[in-house]
C-alpha positions in Angstrom: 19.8 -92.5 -57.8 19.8 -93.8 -53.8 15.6 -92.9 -54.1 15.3 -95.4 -57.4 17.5 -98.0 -55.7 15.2 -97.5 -52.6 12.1 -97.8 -54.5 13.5 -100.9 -56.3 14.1 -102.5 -52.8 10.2 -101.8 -51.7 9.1 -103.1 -54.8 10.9 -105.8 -54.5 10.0 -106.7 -50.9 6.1 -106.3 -52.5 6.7 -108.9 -55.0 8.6 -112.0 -52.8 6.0 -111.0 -49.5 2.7 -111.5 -51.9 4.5 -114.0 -54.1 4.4 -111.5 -56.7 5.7 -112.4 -60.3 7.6 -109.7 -62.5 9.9 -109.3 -65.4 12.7 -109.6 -62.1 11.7 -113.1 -61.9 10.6 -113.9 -65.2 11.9 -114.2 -68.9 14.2 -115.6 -71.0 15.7 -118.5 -67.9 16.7 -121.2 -69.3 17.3 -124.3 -67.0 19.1 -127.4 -68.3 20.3 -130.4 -66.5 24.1 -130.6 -66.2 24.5 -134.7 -66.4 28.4 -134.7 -67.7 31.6 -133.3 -66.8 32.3 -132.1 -69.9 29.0 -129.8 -70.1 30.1 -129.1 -66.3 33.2 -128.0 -67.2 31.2 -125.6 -70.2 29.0 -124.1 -67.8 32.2 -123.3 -65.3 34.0 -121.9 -68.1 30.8 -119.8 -69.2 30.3 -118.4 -66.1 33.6 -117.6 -64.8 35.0 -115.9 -68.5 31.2 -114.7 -68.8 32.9 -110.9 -67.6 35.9 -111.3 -69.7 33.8 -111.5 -72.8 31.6 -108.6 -72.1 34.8 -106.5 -71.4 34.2 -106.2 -67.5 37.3 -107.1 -67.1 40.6 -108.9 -68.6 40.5 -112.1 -66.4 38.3 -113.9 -64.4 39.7 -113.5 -61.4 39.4 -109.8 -61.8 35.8 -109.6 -61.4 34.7 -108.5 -58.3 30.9 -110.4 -58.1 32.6 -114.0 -59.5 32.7 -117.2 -57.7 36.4 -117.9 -59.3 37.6 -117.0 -56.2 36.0 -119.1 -54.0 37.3 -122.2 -55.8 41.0 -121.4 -55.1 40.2 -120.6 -51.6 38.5 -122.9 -50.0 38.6 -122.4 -46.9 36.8 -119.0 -47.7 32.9 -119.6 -46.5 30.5 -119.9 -49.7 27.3 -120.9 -50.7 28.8 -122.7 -53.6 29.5 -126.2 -53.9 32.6 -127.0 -54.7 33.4 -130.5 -54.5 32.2 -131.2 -58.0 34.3 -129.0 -59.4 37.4 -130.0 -57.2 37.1 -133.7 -58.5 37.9 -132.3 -62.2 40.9 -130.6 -61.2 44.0 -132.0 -60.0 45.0 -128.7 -58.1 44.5 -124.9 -58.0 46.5 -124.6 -60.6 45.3 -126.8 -63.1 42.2 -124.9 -62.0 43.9 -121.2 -63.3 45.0 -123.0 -66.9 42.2 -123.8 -68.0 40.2 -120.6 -67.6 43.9 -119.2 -68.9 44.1 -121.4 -71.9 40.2 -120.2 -72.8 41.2 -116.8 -73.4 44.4 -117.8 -75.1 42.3 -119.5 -77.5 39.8 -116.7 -77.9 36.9 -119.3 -77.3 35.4 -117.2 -75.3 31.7 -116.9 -77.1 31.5 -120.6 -78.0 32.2 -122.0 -74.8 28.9 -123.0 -74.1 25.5 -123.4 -76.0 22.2 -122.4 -75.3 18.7 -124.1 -77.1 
């Protein structure tokens, strides 16, 4: 297992030194403009109960690899930015009820669409 992951790394080094192009990099992305809070707030929702629905986990803030986390703590260093998202909330815990009030509603596989 360590040699595949190994070999996966070299590869991978191969393809982003001779700007290689692979089925890593390529596929099925889709990239659409968010313009609106409301599709904003879709794609948040998407991506943060994204686990939830595919059984990873029974909340979002659960999941180890999610960026839930680094909305309620902001002073916590992250690549993310998260002013956007703080200007739809009026605090953290506002924040928690609506990701709360998603899986209440068992909306979880029509929170967002995808043409």
């Amino acid at each position: 297992m360590i040699c595949r992951f190994q070999r996966s790394l070299k590869q991978l080094k191969v393809w982003l030194v001779y700007d290689r192009h692979g089925r890593l990099f390529s596929g099925n992305l889709k990239r659409k403009e968010v313009n609106n809070e409301t599709y904003l707030l879709q794609v948040l929702a998407y991506i943060h109960l994204n686990p939830v629905n595919h059984g990873f986990c029974s909340r979002p803030e659960d999941y180890t690899y999610s960026s839930f986390w680094s909305y309620l703590l902001p002073e916590k260093a992250s690549k993310v930015n998260r002013s956007d998202i703080y200007d739809l909330f009026s605090s953290t815990k506002e924040f928690i009820e609506f990701h709360k009030q998603l899986i209440v509603e068992k909306n979880l596989i029509d929170v967002i669409e995808f043409y």
